[in-house]
Backbone of each chain as ProteinMPNN parsed JSONL, in Angstrom:
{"seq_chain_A": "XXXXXXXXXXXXXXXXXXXXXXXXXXXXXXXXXXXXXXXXXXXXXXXXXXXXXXXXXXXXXXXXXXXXXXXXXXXXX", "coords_chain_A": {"N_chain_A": [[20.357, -6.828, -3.272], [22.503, -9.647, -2.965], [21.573, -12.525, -1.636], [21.352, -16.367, -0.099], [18.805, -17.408, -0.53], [17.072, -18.817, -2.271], [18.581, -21.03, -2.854], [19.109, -22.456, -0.037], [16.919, -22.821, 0.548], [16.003, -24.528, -1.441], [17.549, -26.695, -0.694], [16.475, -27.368, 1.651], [14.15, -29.037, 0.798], [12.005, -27.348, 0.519], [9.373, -25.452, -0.714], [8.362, -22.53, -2.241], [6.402, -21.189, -0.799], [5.718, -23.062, 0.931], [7.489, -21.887, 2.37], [6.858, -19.245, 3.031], [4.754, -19.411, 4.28], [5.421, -20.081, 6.588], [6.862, -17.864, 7.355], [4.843, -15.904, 7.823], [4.531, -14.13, 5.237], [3.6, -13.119, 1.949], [3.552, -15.48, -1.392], [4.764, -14.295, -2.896], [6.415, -12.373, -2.15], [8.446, -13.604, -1.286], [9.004, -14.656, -3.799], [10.574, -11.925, -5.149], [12.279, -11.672, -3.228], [14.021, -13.803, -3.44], [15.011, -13.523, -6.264], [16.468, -11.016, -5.607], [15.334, -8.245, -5.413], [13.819, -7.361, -3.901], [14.735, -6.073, -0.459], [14.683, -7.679, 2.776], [13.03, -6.73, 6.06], [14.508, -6.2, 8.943], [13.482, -7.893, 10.723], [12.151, -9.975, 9.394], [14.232, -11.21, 7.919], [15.475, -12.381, 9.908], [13.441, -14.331, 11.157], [13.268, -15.71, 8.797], [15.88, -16.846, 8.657], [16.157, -18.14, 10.973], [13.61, -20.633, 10.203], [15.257, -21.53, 7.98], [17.15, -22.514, 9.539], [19.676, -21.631, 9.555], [21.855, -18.632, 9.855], [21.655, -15.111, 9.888], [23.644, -13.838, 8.453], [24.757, -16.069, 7.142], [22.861, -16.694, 5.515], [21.86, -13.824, 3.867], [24.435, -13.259, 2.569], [26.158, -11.055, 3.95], [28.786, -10.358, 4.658], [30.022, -10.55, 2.334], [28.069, -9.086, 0.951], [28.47, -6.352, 2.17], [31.347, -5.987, 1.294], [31.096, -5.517, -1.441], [29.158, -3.114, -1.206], [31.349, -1.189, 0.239], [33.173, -0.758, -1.538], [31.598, 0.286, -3.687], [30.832, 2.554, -2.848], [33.598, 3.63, -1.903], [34.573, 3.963, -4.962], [32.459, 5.593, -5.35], [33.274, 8.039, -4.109]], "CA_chain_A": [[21.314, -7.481, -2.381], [23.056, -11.136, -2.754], [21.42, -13.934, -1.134], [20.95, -17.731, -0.77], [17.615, -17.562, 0.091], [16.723, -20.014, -3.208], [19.521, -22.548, -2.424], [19.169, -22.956, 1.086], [15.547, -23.111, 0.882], [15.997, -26.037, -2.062], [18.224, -27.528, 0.039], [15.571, -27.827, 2.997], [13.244, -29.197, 0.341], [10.976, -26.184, 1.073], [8.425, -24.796, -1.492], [8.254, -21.107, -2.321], [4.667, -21.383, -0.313], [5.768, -23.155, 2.362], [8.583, -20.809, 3.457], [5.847, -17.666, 3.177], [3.386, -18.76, 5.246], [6.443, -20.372, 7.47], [7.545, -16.864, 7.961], [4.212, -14.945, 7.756], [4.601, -13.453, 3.899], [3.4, -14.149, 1.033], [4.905, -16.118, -1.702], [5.108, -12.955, -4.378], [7.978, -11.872, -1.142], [9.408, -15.011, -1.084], [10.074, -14.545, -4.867], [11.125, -10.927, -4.601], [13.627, -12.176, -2.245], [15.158, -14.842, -4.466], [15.322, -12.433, -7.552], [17.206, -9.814, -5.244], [14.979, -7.257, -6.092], [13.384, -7.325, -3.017], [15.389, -6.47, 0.713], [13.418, -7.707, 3.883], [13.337, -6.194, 7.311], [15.28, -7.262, 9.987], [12.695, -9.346, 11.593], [11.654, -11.005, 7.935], [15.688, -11.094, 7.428], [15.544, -13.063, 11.474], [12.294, -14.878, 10.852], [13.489, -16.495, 7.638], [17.384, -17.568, 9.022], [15.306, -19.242, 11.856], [13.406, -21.201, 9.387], [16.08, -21.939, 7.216], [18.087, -23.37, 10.313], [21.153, -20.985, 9.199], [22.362, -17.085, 10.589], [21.728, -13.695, 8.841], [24.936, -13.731, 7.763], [24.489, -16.816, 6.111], [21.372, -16.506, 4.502], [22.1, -12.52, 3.268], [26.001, -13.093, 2.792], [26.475, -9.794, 4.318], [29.962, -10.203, 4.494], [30.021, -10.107, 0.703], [26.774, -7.502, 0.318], [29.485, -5.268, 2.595], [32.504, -5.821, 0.714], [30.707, -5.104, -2.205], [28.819, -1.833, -0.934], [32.113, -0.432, 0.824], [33.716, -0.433, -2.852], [30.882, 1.435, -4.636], [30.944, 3.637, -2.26], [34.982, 4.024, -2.397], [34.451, 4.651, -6.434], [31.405, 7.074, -5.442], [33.749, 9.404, -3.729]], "C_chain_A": [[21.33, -8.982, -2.68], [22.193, -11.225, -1.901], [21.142, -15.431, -1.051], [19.884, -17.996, -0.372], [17.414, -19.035, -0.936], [17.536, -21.787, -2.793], [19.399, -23.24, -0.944], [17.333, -23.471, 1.338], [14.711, -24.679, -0.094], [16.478, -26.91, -1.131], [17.319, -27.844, 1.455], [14.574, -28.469, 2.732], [11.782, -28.298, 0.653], [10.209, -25.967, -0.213], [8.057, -23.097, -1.189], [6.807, -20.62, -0.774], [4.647, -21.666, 1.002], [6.445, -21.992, 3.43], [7.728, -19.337, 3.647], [4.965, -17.914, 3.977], [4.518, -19.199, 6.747], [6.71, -19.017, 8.408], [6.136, -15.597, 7.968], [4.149, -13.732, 6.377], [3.474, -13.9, 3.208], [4.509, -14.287, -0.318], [5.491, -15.195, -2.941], [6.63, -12.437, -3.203], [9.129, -12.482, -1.416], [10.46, -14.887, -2.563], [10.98, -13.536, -5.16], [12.509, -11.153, -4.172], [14.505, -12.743, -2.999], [15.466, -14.384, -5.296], [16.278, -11.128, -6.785], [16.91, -8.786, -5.135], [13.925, -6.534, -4.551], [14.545, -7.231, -1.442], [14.615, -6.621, 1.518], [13.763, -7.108, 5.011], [14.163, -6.693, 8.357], [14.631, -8.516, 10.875], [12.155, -10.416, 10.663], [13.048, -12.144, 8.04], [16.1, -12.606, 8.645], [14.6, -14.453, 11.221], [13.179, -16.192, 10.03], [14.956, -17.417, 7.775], [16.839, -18.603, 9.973], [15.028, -20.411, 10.967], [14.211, -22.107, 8.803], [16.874, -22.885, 8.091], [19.509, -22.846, 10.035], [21.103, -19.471, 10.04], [22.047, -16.418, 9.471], [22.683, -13.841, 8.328], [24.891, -14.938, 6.641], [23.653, -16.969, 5.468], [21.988, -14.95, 3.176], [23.225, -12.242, 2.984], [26.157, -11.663, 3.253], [28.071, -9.164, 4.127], [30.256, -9.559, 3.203], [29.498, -8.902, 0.5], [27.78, -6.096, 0.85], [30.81, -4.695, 1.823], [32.075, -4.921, -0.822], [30.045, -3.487, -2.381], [29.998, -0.675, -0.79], [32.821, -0.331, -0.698], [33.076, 0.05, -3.813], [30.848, 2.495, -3.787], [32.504, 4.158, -2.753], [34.901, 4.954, -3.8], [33.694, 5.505, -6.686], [32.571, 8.459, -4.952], [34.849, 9.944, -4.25]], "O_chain_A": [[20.257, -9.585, -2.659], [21.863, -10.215, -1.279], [20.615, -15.85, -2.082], [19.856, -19.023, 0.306], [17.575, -20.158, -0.459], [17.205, -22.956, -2.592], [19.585, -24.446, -0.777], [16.815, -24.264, 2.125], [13.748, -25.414, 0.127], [15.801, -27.875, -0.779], [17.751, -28.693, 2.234], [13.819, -28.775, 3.655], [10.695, -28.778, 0.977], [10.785, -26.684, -1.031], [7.601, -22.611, -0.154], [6.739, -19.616, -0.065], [4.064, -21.114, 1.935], [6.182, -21.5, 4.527], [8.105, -18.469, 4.435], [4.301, -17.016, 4.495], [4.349, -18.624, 7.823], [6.77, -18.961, 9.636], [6.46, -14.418, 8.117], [3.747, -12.586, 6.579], [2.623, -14.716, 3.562], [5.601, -13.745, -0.488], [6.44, -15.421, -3.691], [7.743, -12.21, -3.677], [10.284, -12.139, -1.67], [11.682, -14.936, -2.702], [12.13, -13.876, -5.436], [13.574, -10.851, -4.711], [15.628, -12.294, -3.23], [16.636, -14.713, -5.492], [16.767, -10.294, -7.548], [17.78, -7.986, -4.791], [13.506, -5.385, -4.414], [15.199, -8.253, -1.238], [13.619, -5.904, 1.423], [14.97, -6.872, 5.08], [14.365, -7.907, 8.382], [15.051, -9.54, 11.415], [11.78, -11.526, 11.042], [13.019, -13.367, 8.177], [16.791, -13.577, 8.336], [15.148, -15.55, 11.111], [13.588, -17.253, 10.501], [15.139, -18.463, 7.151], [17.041, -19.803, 9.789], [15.934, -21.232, 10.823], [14.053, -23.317, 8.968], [17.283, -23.942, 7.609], [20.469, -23.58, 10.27], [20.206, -19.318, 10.869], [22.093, -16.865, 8.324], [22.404, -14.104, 7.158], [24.982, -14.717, 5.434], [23.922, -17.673, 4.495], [22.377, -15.092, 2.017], [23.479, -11.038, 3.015], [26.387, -11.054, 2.209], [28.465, -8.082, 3.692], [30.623, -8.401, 3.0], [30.058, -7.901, 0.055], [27.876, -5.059, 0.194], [31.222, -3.539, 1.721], [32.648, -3.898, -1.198], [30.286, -2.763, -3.348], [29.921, 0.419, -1.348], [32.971, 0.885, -0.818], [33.68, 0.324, -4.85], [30.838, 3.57, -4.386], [32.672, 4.899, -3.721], [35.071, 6.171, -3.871], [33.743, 6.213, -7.692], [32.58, 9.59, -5.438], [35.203, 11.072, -3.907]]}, "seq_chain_B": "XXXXXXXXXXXXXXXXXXXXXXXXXXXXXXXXXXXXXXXXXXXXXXXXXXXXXXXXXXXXXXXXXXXXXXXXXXXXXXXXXXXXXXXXXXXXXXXXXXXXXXXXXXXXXXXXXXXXXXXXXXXXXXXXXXXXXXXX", "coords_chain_B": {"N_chain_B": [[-21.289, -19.283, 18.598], [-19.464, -17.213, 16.246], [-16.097, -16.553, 16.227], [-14.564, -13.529, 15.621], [-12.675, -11.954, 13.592], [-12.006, -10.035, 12.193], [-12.583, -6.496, 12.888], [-13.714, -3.921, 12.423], [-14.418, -4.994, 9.794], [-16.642, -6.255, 11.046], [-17.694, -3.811, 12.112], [-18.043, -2.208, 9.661], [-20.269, -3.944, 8.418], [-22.266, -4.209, 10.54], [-23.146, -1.194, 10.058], [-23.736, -1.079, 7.822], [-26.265, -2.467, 8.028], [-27.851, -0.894, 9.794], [-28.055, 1.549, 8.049], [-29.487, 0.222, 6.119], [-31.716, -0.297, 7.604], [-32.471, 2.056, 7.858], [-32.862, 2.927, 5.507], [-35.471, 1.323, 5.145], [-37.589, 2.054, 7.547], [-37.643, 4.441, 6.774], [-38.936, 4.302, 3.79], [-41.348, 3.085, 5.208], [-42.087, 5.246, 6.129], [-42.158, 7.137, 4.156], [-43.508, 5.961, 1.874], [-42.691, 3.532, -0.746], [-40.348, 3.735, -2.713], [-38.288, 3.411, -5.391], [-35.321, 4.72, -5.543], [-34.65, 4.489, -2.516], [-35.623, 1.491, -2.242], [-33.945, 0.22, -4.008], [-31.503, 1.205, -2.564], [-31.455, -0.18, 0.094], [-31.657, -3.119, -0.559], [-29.232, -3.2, -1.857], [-27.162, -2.069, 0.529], [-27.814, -3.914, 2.097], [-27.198, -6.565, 1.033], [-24.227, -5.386, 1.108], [-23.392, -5.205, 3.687], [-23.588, -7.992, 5.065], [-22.301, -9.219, 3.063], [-19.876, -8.113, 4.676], [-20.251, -9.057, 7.391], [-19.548, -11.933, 7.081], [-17.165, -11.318, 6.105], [-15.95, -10.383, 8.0], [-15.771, -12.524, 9.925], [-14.066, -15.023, 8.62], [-11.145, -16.298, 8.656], [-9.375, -16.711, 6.982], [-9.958, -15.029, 4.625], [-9.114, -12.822, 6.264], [-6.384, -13.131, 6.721], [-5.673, -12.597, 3.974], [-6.38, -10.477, 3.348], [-4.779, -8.846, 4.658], [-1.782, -7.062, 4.499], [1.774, -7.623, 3.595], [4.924, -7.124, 4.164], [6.272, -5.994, 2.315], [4.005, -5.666, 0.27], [3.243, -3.4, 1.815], [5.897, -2.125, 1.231], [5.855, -1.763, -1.279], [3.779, -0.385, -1.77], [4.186, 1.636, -0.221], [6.177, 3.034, -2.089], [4.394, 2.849, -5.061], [3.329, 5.25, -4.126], [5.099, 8.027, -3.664], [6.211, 7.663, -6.467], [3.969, 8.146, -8.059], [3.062, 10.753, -6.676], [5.388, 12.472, -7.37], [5.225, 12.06, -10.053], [2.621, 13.177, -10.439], [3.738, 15.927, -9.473], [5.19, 16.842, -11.345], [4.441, 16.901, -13.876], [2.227, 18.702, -13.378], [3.901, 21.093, -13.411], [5.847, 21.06, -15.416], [3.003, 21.539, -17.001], [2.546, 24.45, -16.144], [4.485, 25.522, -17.094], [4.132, 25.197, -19.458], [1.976, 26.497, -19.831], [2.584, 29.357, -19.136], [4.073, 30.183, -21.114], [2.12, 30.345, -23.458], [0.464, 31.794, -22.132], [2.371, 34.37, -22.376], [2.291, 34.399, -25.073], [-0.625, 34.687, -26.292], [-1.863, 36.118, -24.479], [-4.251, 35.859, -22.691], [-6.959, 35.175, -20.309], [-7.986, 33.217, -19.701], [-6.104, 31.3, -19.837], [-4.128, 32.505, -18.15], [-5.889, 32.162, -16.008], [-5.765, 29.024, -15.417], [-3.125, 28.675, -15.592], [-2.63, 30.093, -12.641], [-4.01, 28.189, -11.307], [-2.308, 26.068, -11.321], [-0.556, 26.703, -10.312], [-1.134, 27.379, -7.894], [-1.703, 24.219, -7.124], [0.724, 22.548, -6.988], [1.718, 24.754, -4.922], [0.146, 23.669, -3.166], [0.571, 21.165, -2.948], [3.65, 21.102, -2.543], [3.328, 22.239, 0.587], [1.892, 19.988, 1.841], [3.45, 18.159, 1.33], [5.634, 19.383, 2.864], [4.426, 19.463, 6.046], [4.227, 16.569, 6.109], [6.538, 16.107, 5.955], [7.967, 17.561, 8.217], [6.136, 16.149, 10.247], [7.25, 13.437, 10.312], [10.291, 13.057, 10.333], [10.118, 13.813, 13.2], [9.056, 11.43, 14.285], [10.349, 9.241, 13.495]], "CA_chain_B": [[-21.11, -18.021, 18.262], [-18.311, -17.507, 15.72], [-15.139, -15.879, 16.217], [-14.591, -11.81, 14.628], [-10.994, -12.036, 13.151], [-11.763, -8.579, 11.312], [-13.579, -5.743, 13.794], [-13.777, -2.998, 11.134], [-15.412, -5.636, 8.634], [-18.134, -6.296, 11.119], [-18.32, -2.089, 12.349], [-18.751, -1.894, 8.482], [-21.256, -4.9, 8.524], [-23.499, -3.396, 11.053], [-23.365, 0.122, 10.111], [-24.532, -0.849, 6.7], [-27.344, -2.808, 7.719], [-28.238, 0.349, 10.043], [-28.586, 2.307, 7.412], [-30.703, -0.683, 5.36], [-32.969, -0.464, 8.241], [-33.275, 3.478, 8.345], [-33.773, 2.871, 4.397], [-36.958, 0.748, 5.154], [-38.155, 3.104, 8.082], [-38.209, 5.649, 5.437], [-40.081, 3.786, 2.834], [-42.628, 2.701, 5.612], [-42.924, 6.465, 6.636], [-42.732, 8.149, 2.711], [-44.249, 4.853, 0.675], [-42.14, 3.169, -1.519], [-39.086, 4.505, -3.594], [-37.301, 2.645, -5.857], [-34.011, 4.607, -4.873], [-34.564, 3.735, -1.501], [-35.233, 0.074, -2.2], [-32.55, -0.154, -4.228], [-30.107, 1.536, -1.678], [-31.609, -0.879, 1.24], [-31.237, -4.23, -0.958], [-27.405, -2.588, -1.716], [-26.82, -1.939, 2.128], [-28.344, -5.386, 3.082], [-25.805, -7.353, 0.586], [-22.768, -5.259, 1.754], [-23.393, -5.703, 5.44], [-24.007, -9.331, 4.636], [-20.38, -9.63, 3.16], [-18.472, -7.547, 5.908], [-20.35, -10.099, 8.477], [-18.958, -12.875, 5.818], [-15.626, -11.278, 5.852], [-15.232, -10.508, 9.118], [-15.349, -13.816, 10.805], [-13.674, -15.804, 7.712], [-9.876, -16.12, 9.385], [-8.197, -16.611, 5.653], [-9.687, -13.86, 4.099], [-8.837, -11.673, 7.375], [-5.358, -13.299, 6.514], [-5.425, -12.448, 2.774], [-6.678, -8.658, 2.98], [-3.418, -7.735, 5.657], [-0.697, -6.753, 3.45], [3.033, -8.345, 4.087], [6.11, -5.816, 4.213], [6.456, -5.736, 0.507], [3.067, -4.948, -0.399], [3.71, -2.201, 1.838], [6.655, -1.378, 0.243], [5.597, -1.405, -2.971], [2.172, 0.835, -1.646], [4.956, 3.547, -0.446], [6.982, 3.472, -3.093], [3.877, 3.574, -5.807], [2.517, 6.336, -3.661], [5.663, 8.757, -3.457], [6.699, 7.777, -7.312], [2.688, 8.863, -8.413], [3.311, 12.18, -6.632], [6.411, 13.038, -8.214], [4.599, 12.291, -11.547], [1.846, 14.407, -10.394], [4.176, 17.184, -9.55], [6.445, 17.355, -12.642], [3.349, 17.189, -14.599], [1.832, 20.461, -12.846], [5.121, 22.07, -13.279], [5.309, 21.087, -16.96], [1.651, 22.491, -17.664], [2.117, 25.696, -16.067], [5.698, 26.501, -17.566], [3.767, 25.603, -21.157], [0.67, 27.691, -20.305], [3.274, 30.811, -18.882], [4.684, 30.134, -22.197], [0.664, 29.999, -23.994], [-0.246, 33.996, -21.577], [2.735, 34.97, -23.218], [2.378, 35.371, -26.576], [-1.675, 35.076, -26.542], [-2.255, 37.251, -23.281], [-5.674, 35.102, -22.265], [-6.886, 35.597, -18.868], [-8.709, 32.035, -19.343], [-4.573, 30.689, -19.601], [-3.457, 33.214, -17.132], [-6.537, 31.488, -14.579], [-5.385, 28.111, -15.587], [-1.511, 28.719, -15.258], [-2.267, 30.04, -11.764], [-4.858, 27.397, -10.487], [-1.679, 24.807, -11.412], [0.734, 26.891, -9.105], [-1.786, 26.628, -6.049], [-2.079, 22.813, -6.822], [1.687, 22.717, -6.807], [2.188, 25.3, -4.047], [-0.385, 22.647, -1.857], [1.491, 19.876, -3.051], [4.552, 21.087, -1.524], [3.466, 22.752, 1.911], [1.195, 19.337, 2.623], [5.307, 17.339, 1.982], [6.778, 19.922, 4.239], [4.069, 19.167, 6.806], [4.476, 15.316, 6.619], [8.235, 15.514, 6.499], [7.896, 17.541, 9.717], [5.932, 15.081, 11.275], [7.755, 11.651, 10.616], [11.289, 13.956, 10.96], [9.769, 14.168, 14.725], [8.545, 10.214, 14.914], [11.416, 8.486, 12.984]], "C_chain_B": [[-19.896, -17.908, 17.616], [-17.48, -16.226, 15.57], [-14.786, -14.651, 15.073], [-13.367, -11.55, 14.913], [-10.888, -10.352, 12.566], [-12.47, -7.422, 12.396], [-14.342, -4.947, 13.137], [-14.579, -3.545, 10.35], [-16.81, -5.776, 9.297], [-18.527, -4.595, 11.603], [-18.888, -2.304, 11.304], [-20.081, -2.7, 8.007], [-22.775, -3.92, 8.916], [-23.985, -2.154, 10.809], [-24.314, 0.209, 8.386], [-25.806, -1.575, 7.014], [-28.438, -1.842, 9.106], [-29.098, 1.105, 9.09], [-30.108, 1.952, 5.89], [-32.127, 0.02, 5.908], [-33.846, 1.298, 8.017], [-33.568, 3.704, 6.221], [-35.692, 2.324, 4.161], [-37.644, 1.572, 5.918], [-38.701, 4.032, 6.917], [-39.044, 5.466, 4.554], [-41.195, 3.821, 3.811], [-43.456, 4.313, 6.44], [-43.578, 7.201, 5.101], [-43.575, 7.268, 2.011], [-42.579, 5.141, 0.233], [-41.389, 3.8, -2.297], [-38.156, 3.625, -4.028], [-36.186, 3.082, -5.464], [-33.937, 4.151, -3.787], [-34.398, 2.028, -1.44], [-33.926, -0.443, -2.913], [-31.269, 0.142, -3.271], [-30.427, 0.376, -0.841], [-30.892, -2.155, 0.358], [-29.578, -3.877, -1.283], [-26.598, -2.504, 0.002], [-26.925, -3.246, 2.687], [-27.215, -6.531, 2.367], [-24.246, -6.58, 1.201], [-22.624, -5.269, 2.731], [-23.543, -7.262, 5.537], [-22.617, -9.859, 4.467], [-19.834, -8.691, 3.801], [-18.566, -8.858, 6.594], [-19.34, -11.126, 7.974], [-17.504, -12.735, 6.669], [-14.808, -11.516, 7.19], [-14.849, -12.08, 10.459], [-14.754, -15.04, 9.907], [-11.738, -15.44, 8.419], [-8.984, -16.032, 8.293], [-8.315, -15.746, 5.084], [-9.473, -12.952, 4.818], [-7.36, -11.583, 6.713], [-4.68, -12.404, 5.166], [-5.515, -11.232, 2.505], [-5.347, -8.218, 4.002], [-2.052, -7.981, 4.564], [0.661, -7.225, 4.546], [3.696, -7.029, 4.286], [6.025, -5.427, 2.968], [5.363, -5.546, 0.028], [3.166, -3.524, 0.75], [4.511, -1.186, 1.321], [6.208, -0.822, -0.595], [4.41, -0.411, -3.244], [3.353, 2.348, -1.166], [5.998, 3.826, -1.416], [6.074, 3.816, -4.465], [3.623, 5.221, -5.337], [3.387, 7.539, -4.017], [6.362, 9.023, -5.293], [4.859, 8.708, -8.178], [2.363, 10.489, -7.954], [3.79, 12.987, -7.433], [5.829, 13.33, -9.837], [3.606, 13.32, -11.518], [2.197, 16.082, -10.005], [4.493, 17.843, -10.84], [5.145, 17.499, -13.511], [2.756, 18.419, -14.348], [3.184, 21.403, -13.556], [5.329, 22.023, -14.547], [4.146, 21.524, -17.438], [1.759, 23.602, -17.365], [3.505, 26.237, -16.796], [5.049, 26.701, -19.523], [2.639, 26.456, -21.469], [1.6, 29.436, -19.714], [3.243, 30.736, -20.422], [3.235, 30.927, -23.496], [0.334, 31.425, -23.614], [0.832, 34.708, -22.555], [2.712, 35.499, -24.583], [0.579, 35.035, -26.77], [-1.838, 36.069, -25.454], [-3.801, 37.147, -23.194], [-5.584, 34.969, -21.391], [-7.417, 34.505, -19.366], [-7.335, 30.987, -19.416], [-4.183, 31.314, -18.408], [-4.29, 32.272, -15.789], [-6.024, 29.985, -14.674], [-3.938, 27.935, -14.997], [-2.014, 29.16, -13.389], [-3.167, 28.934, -10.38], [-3.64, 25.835, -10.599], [-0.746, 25.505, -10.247], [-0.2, 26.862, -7.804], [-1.959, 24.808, -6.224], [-0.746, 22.784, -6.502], [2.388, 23.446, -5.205], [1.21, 24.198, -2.661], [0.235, 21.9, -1.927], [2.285, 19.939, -2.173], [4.32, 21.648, 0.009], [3.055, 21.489, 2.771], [2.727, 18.005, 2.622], [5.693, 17.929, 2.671], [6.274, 19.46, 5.146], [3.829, 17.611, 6.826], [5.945, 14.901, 6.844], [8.331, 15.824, 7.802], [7.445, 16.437, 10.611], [6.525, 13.534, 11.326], [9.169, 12.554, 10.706], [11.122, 13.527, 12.754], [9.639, 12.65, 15.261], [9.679, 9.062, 14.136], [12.816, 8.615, 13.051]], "O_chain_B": [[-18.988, -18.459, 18.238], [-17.845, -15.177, 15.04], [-14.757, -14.86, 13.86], [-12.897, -11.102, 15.959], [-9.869, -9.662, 12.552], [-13.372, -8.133, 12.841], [-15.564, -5.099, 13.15], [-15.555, -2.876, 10.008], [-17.87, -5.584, 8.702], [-19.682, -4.214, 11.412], [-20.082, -2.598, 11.362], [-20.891, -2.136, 7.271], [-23.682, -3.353, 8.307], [-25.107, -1.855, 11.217], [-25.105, 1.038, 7.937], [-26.657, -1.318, 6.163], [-29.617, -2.151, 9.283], [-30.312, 1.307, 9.142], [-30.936, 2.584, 5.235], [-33.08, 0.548, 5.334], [-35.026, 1.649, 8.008], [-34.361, 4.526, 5.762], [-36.633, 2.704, 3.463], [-38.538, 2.114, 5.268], [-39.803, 4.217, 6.402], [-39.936, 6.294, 4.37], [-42.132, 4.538, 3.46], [-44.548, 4.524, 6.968], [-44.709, 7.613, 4.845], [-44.513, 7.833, 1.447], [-41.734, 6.006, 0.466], [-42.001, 4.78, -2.719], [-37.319, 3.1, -3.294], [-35.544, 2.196, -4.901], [-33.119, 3.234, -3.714], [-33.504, 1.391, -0.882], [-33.113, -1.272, -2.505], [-30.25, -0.547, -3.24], [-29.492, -0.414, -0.974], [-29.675, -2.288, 0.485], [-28.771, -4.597, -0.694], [-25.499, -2.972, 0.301], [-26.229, -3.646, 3.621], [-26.499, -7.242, 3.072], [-23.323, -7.252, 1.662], [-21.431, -5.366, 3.019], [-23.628, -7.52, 6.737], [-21.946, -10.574, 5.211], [-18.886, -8.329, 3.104], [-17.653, -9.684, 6.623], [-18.24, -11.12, 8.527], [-16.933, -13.494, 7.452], [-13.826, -12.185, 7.512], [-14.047, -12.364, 11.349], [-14.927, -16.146, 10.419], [-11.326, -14.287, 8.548], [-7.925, -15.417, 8.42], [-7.284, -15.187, 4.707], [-9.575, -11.881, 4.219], [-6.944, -10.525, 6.24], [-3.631, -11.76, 5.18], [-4.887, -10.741, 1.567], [-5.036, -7.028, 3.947], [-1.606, -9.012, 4.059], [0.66, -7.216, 5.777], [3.082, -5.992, 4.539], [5.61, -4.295, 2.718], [5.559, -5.068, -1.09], [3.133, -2.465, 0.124], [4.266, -0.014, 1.036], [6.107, 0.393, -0.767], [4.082, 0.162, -4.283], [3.36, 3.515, -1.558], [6.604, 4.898, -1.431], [6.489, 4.747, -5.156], [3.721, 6.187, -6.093], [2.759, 8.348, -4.7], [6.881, 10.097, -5.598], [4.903, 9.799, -8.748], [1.668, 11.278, -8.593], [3.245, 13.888, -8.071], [5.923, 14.329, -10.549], [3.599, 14.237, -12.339], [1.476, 17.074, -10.11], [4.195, 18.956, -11.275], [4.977, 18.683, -13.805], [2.819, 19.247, -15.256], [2.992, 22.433, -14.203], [4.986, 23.072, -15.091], [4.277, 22.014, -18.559], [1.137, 24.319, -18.149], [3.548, 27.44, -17.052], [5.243, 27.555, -20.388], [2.281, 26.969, -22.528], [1.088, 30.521, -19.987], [2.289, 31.288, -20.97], [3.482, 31.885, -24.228], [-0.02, 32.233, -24.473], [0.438, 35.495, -23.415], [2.996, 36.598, -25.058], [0.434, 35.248, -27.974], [-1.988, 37.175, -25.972], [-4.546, 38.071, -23.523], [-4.48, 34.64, -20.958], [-7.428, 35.114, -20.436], [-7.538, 29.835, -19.034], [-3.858, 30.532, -17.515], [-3.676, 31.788, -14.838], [-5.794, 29.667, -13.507], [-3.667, 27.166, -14.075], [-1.605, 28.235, -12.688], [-3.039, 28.904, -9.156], [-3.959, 24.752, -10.109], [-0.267, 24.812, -9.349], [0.156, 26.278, -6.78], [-2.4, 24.216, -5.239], [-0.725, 23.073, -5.306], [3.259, 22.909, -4.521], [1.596, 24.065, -1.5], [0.779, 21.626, -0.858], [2.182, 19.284, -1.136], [5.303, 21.452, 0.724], [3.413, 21.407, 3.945], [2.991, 17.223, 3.536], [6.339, 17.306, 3.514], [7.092, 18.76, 5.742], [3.077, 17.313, 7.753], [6.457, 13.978, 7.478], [8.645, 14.976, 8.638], [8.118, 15.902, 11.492], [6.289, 12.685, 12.185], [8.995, 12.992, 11.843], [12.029, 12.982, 13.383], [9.984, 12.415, 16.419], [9.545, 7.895, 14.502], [13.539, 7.787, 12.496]]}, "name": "protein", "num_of_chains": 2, "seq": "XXXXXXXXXXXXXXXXXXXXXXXXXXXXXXXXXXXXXXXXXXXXXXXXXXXXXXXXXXXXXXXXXXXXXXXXXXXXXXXXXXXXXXXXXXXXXXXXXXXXXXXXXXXXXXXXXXXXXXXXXXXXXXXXXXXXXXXXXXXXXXXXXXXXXXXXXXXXXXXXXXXXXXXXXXXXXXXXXXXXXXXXXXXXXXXXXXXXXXXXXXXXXXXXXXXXX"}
């Protein structure tokens, strides 16, 4: 899944390190996260928008991650 | 008196230096035994580091796994099955294959000691799908 976890978290001058113990992780998550490869829970997902000072939505573009899902799906069926 | 961040680390603490003690009892009832002393001096260092562990607040911190080492513990776990199924299921279709044209009851016991590992495999997934089915 898209997100700006990396950019918003440069942009707060944050450190991989800081934002993991910030949110109770650690920072192997944190990278996870920024590589995409990783999705977090809803309370990580909560946790971490807090932090950041932004919304789920803006952190996890959802909007997008949706638009994007609802059209592989479409081409699945 | 210092704060016990872990509970478990000191149970395991005390229980090993329990069994230190009922190592020395024993020596001072049988005489001397090197296995014994060696188990006690073994029991007396690993009850030594639980105590350690358990009241150390970072390594309490450092041994609790995040979400994602969870993850990644149920996703090795369920992908290490699968390998350990298909693997069963591949040895016994090549030892059917092996009774067939030798007709060796020491293949035939082999081929069917892989379908009871197999046939446990799957009854002990039916009985955990039942139960998280019921709690999820």
């Amino acid at each position: 899944m898209r997100n700006r976890v990396r950019e918003l978290r440069t942009a707060a001058g944050w450190t991989q390190q800081q934002l993991a113990e910030a949110v109770h992780v650690s920072s192997r998550t944190i990278i996870s996260l920024e590589k995409g490869q990783y999705n977090p829970s809803l309370l990580l997902a909560y946790r971490m928008a807090l932090a950041l000072h932004t919304t789920m939505e803006e952190l996890y573009c959802l909007a997008e991650n949706k638009e994007l899902e609802d059209r592989a799906y479409e081409e699945d069926l | 008196m210092r704060k016990i961040y872990d509970r478990r680390a000191l149970a395991g603490g005390l229980a090993c230096f329990a069994l230190a003690a009922a190592c020395g009892v024993t020596m001072a009832v049988r005489g001397v035994s090197v296995k014994l002393a060696v188990g006690m001096v073994l029991m007396l260092a690993l009850g030594w580091a639980d105590l350690v562990r358990s009241a150390d607040r970072q390594m309490r911190q450092a041994a609790m796994p995040d979400e994602r080492d969870r993850a990644v513990s149920r996703e090795s776990a369920w992908r290490s099955y699968q390998l350990l199924v298909n693997g069963c299921l591949m040895g016994a279709v090549v030892l059917m294959i092996a009774y067939g044209v030798w007709r060796s009851p020491l293949v035939a016991a082999a081929f069917l000691t892989l379908c009871l590992v197999l046939l446990a495999a799957f009854v002990i997934l039916l009985a955990t799908n039942l139960y998280y089915e019921k709690r999820m």
